[in-house]
C-alpha positions in Angstrom: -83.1 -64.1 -34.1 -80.8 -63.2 -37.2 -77.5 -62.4 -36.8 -75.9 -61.3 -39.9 -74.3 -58.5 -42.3 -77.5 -57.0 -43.5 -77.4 -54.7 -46.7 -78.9 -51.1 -45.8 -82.0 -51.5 -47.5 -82.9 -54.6 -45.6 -81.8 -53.3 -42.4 -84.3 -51.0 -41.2 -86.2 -52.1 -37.8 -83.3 -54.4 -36.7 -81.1 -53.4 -34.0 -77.1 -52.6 -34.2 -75.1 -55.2 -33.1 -72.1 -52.4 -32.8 -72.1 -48.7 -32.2 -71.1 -46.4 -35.2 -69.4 -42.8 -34.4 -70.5 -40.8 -37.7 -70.1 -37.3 -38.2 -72.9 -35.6 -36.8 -74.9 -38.4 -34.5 -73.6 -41.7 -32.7 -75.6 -45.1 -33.5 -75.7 -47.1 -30.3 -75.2 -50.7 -29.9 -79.0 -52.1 -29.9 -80.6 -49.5 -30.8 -83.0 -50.1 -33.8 -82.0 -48.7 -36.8 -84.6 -46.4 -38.1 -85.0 -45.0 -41.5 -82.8 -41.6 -40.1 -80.0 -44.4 -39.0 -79.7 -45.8 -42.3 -79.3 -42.5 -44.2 -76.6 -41.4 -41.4 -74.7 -45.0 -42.6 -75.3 -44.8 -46.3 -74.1 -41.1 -45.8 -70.9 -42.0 -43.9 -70.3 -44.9 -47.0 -71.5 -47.9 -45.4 -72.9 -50.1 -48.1 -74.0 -52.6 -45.2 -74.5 -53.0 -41.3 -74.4 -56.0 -38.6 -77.5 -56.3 -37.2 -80.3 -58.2 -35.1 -83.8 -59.0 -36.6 -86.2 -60.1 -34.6 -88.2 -63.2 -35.3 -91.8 -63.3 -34.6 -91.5 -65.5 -31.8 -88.1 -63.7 -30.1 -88.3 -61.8 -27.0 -86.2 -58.9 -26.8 -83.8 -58.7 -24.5 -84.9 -56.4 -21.9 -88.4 -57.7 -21.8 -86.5 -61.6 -21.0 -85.0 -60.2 -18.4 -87.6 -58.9 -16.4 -90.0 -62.0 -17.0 -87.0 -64.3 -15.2 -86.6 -61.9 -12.6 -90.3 -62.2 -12.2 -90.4 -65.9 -11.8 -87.1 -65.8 -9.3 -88.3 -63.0 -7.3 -89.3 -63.6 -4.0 -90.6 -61.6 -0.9 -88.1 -58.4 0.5 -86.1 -58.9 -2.9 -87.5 -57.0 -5.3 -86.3 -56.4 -9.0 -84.8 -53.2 -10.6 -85.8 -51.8 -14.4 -84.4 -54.1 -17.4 -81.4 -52.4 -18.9 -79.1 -54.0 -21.9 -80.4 -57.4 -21.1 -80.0 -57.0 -17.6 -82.1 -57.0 -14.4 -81.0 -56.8 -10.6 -82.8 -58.0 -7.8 -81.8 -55.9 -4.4 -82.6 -56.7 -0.5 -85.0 -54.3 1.2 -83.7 -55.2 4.6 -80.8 -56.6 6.3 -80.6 -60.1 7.0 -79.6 -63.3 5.8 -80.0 -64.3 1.6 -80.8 -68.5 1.5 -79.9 -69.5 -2.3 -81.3 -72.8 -3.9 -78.0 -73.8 -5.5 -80.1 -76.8 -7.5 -82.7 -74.3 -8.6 -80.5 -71.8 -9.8 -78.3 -74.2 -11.8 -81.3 -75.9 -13.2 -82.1 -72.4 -14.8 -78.8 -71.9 -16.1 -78.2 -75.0 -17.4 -81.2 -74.9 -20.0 -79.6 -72.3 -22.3 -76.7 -70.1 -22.8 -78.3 -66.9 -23.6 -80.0 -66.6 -20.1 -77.8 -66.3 -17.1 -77.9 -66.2 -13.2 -75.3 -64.9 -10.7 -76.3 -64.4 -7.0 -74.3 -64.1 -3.5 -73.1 -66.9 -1.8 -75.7 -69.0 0.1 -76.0 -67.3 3.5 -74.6 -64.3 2.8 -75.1 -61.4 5.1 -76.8 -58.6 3.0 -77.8 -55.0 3.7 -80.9 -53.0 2.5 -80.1 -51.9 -0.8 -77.7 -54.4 -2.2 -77.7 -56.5 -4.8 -77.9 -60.0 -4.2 -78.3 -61.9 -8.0 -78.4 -60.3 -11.7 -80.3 -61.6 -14.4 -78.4 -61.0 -18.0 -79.8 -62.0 -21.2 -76.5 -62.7 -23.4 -78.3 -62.2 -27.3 -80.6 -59.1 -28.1 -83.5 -61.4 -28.0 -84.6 -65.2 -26.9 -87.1 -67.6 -28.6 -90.3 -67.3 -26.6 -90.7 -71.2 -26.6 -87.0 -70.9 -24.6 -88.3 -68.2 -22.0 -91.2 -69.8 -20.9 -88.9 -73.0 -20.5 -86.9 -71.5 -18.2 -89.7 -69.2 -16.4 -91.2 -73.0 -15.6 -87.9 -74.6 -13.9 -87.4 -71.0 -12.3 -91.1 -71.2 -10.6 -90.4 -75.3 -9.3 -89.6 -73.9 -6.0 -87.8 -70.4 -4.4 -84.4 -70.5 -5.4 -84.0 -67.0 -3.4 -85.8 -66.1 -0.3 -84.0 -63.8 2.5 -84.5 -64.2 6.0 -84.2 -60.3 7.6 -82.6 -59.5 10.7 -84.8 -60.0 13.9 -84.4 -57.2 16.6 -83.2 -59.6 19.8 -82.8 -59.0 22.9 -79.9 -60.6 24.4 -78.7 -61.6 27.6 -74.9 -62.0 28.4 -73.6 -64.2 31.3 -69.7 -64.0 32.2 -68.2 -66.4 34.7 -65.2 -65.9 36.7 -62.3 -67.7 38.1 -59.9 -66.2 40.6 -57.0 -64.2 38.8 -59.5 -63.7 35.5 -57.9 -60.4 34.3 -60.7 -57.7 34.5 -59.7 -56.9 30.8 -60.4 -60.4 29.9 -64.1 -59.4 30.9 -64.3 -56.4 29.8 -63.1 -57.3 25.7 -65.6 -60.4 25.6 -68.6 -57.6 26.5 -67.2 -55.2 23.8 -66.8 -57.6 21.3 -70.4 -59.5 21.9 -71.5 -55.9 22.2 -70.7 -55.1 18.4 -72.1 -58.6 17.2 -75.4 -58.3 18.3 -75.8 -54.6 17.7 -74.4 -55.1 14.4 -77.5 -57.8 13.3 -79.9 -55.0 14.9 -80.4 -56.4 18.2 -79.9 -55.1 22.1 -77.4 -56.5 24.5 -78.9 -56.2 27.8 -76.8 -55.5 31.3 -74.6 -58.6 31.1 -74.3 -60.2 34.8 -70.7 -61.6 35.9 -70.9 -64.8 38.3 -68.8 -67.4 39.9 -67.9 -70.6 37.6 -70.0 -72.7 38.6 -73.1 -74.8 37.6 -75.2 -73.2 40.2 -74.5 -69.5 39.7 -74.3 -70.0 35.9 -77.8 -71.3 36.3 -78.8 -68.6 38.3 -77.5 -66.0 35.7 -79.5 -67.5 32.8 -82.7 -67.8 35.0 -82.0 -63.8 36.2 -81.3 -62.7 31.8 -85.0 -64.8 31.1 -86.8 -62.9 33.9 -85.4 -59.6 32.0 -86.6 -60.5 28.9 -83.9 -62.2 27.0 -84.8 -63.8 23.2 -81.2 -65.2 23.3 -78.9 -66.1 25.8 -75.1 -66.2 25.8 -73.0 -67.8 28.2 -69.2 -66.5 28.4 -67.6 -69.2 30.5 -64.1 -68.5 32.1 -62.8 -71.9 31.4 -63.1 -73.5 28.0 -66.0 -75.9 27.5 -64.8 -79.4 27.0 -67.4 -81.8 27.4 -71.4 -82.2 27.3 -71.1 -82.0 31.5 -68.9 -79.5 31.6 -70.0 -76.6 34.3 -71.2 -74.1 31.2 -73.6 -77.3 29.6 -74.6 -78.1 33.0 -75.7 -74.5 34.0 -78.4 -74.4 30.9 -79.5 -78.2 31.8 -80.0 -77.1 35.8 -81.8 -73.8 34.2 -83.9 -76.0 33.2 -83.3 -76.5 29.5 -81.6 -78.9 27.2 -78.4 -79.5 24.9 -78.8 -79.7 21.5 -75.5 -80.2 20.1 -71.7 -79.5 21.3 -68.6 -78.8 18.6 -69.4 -77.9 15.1 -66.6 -78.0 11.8 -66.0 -74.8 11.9 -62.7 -73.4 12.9 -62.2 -71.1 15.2 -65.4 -72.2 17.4 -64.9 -75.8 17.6 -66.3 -75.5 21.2 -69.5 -73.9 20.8 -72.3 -75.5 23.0 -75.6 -74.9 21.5 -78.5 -75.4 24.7 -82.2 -74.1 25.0 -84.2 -73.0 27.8 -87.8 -73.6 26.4 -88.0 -71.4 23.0 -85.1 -69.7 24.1 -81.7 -70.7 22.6 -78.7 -70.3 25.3 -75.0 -70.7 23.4 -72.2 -71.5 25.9 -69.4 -69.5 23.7 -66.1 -71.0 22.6 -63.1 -68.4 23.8 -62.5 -67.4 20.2 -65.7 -65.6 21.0 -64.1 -63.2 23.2 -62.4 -61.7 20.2 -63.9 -59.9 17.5 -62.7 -61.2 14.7 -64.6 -63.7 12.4 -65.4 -67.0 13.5 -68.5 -69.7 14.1 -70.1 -68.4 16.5 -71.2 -65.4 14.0 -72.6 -67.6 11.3 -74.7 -69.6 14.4 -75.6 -65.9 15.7 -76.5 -64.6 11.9 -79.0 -67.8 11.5 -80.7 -67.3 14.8 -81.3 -63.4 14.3 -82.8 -64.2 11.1 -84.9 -66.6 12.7 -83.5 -69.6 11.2 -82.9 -73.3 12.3 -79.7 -74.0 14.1 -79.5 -77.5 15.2 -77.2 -80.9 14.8 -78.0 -80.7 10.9 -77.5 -77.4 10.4 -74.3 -77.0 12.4 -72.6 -80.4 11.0 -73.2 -78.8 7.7 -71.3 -75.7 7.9 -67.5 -77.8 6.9 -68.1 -76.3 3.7 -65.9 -73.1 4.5 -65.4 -73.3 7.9 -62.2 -73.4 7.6 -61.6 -69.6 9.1 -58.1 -70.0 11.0 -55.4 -67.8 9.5 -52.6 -70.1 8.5 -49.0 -69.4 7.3 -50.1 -70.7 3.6 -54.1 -69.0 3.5 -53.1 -65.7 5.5 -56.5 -63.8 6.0 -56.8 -59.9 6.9 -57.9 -61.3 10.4 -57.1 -57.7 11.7 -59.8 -56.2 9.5 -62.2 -59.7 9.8 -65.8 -58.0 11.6 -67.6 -60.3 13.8 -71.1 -59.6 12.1 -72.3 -57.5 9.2 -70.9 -54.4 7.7 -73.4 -53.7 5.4 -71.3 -50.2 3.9 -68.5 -52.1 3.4 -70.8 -54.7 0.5 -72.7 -51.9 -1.0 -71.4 -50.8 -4.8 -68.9 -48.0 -4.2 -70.3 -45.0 -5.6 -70.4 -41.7 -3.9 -72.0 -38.9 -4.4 -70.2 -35.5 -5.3 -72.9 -32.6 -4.5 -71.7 -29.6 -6.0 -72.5 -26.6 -3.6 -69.9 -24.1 -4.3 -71.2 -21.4 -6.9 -72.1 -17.7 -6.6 -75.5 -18.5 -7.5 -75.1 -15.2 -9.7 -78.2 -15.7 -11.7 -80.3 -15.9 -8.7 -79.0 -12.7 -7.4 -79.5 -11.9 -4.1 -80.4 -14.7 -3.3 -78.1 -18.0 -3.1 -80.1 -20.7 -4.7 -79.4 -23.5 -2.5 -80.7 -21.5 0.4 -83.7 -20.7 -0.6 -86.5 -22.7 0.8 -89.8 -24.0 0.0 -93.0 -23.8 2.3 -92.1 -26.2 4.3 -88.8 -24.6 5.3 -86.5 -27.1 3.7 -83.7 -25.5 1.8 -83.1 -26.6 -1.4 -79.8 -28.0 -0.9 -81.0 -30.1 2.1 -83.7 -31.4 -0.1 -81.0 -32.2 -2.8 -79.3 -34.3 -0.2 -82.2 -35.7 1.6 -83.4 -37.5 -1.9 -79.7 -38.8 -2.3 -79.4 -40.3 0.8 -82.7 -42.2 0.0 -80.4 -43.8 -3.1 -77.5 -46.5 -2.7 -74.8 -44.3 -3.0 -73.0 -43.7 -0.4 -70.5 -42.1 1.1 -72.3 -38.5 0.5 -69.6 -35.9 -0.1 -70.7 -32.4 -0.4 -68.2 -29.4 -2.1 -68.8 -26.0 -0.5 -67.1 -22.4 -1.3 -69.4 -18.9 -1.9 -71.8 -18.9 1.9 -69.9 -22.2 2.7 -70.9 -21.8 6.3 -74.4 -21.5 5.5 -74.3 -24.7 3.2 -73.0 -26.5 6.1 -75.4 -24.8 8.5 -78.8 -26.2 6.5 -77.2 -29.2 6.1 -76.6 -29.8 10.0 -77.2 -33.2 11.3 -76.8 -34.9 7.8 -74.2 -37.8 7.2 -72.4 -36.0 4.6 -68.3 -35.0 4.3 -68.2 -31.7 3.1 -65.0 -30.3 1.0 -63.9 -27.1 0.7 -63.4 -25.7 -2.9 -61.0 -22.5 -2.2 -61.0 -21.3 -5.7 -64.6 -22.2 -6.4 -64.8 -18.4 -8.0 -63.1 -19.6 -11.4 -65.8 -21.9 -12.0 -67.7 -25.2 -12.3 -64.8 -27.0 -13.0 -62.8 -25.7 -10.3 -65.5 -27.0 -7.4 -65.5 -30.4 -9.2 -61.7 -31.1 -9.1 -61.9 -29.8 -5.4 -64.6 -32.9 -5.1 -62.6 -35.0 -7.3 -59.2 -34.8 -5.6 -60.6 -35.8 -2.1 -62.5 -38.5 -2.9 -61.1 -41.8 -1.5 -59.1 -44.1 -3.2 -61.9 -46.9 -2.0 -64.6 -45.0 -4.6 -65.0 -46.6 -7.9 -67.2 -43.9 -9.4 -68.5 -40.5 -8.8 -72.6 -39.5 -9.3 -71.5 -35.8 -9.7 -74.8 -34.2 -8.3 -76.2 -30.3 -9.0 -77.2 -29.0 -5.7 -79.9 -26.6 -7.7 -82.0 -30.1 -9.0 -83.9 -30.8 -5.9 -86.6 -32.8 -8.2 -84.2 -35.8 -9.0 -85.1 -38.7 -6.4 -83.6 -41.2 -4.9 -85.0 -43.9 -7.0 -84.0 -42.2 -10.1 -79.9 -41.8 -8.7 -80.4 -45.9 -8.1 -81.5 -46.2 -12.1 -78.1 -44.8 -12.8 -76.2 -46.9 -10.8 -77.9 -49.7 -11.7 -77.1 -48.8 -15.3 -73.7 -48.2 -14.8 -71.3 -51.0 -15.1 -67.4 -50.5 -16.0 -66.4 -53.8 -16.6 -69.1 -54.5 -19.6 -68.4 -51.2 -20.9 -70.5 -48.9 -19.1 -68.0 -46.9 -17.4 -69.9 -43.5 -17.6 -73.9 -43.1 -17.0 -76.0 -40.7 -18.0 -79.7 -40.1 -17.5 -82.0 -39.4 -20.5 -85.2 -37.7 -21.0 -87.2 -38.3 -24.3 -83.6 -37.7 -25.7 -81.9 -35.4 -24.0 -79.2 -35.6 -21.7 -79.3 -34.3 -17.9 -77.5 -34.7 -14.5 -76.5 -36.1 -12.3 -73.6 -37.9 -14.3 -72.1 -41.2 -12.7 -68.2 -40.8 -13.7 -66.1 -44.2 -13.2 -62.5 -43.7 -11.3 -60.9 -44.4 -14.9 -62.0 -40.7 -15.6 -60.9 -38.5 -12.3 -57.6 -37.8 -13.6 -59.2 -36.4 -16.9 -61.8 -34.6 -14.6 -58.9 -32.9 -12.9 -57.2 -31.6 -16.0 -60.1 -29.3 -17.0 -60.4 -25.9 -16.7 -63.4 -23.4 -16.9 -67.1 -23.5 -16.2 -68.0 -26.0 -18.4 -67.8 -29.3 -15.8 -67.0 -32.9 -17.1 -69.8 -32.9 -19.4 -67.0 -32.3 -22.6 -65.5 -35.4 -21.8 -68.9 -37.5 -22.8 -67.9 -37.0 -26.9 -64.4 -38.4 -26.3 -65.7 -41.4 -24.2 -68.8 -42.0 -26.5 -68.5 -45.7 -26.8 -68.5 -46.3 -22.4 -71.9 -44.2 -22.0 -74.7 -45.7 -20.8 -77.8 -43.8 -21.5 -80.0 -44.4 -18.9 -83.8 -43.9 -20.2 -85.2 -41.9 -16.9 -89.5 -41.0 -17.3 -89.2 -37.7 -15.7 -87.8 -34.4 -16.8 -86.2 -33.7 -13.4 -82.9 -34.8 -14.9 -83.1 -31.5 -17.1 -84.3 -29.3 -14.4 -82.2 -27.2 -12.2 -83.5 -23.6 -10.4 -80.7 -21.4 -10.8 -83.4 -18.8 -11.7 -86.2 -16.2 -9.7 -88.2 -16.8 -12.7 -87.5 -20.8 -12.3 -88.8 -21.1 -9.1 -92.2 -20.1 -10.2 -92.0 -23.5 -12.2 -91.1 -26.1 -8.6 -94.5 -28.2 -7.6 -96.3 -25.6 -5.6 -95.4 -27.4 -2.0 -91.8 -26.7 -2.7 -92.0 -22.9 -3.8 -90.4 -20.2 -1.3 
């Protein structure tokens, strides 16, 4: 690739290495400079222009980008569209991501201009998220260079992930005289929300005496009902290999596999098996629910992964989990098991469902359904809650009641907009000023564009990226700019300084050089029904 000052009449074909704000049009960083381009810059006085040119053998970037995340892709992580040298692979289900550290540092290491960044090995991931991004640094790469680094990237998986089983798990409790029935009751609650939280069932845990014999009686009475997994709650602490806990799964006729692990808290953990069946006699940090060993041991097993002496003698690494005066950790807000909201990009949807609908008169527009008895607000909503963003908030004024009403059952917030009556602007600061501080951007949705899909809101998110510069996204169609708009928090306060009907949409000129154009196939990004004569143009199922 050539990287240099180019003089206007050599520069036609190459790309812009830096976006130029002229009078009437805005050259975009990358974009190749066509014969319209270079009259705009010879116009403005530009004499010459810094600029890529391909060589024959380069690859451009976005095309690099989605050959690596070919080669690294693996099963349940598939990859999103190339965009500015960039592609993301996301998880389709919950479960556990396994990353080839040697692998993925054997790809980097070959060249500078292609890059790698993934989750932590093991990490706990949720359907939708992102779990590694591919960024090609240059505009293009030397072919010979790709296909060196599409050969180390294929010498094994260096990504696979390992989804979330749905277990069935038994709980066995025992008791010693003057065992506070609260004591009891918080270990159930607690193991309750790990194993639902990883997808699985808890079934009736049993209470029994602390003893060898009744502890093996209670693990033989959780198999008969069907247990995948067995947990053993003891009321005493576990401190040996014969201790009555270990002894209970031995005379249940299984075996010990290892006792202790590095991991702090659950030093004490005893892992046993009754046949295929693992059985863990719990250390007492288990009884609480913040984070400690026996969730990593529980995340491996629900994603049907080995847990033995290796594996647990292998976990020092971070194990280290105890709050201490020097390494405070927010133990209060630690989960035992997967959150999988809490990981996922912050970026909420505003629906805007407050106008008159005055165009559509007498009918309100977002009420009026199609043949199979959807409104077309609910339909709006459905196809956003198919995306990533989340949480979904929904503004309401004019028939408020009724927006709510065909909304019913939904997980949406909805926010009232009082003075929605003096315009677009108006219902969008209402949305605006309730967001949550935790939002980092705002996909301001129409609720009259029922044809935008889900997959298409998750190109804009994907697109949109503040801290490279791409605080504001916005979809395009064959060169034209539609909606929904992603807005980064930089902008709210902006947003709620304007007045009028004219939304945030005024703002884009000001902020040219943070929007990211997102290149979206379909017209549905320009098409909104505010119209009887519009209707007449919906695919035929979804006509009133």
């Amino acid at each position: 690739m050539i990287f240099a000052a180019l003089p206007l009449d050599e520069a036609e074909g190459a790309l812009a290495a830096h976006s130029h704000r002229l009078t009437d049009r805005m050259i975009r960083k990358g974009s190749v400079l066509d014969a319209a381009a270079i009259a705009a810059l010879r116009a403005a006085g530009h004499a010459e222009v810094i600029a890529a040119r391909l060589e024959p053998d380069d690859v451009a970037e976005n095309e690099a980008a989605g050959r690596l995340a070919a080669a690294l892709g693996a099963p349940g992580l598939p990859a999103g569209r190339a965009g500015t040298g960039r592609v993301n692979l996301h998880a389709d289900a919950a479960g556990l991501l396994r990353v080839d550290a040697a692998r993925i540092d054997a790809v980097n290491l070959l060249d500078e201009a292609l890059t790698v960044a993934t989750l932590p090995d093991y990490a706990v991931v949720a359907p939708r998220d992102m779990v590694a991004t591919i960024k090609v640094i240059p505009f293009a790469v030397p072919g010979q260079l790709l296909e060196r680094v599409e050969a180390a990237s294929r010498q094994g998986a260096a990504l696979s992930l390992h989804p979330f089983r749905k277990l069935r798990v038994g709980l066995a409790l025992s008791e010693l005289p003057g065992l506070k029935q609260s004591v009891t009751e918080g270990t159930i609650e607690a193991t309750q929300q790990r194993v639902t939280a990883l997808g699985g069932t808890l079934l009736a845990p049993l209470t029994c005496p602390h003893s060898t014999a009744a502890i093996a009686a209670a693990i033989g009475q959780l198999l008969a009902a069907g247990a995948e997994l067995v947990l053993v709650a003891g009321a005493s602490a576990t401190v040996d290999r014969r201790d009555v806990g270990p002894e209970g799964v031995v005379r249940a006729g299984g075996e010990i596999v290892h006792f202790g692990m590095p991991v702090d808290p659950g030093n004490l953990i005893c892992i046993g098996r009754v046949g295929a069946v693992p059985v863990l006699v719990l250390p007492g940090c288990a009884r609480s629910p913040k984070a400690n060993g026996i969730d990593w041991v529980l995340q491996r097993l629900f994603a049907g992964l080995p847990v033995g002496p290796d594996e647990i003698m292998r976990m020092g690494v971070g194990g280290l989990l105890k709050d201490t005066a020097a390494r405070p950790l927010p133990r209060t807000k630690a989960v035992a098991a997967p959150q999988p909201e809490a990981k996922r990009p912050t970026v909420a949807a505003l629906v805007l469902a407050a106008g008159k609908s005055t165009r559509m008169a007498p009918y309100n527009k977002l009420l009026v359904a199609g043949r199979d008895g959807k409104p077309m607000v609910a339909r709006v909503i459905d196809n956003i809650l198919s995306s990533r963003a989340r949480p979904v908030f929904v503004v309401t004024g004019h028939r408020g009641e009724d927006i709510r009403a065909a909304l019913a059952g939904r997980p949406v917030t909805f926010i009232d907009a009082p003075d929605f009556a003096a315009g677009l602007s108006a219902s969008l600061k209402s949305g605006i000023a309730a967001l949550p501080e935790s939002v980092r951007g705002a996909l301001v949705c129409l609720g009259d564009m029922p044809l935008v899909t889900g997959r298409m809101l998750d190109q804009i998110i994907d697109a949109w990226d503040p801290d490279e510069g791409r605080a504001i996204a916005v979809p395009v169609h064959q060169g034209r700019a539609g909606n929904p708009i992603l807005w980064g928090r930089a902008f709210f306060a902006e947003i709620l300084g304007l007045s009028g009907d004219a939304g945030a949409r005024a703002l884009l000129k000001r902020h040219e050089e943070q929007v990211a154009e997102v290149e979206i196939a379909s017209d549905a990004v320009l098409r909104d029904f505010d119209t009887v004569e519009s209707l007449a143009t919906l695919p035929e199922r979804l006509r009133p």
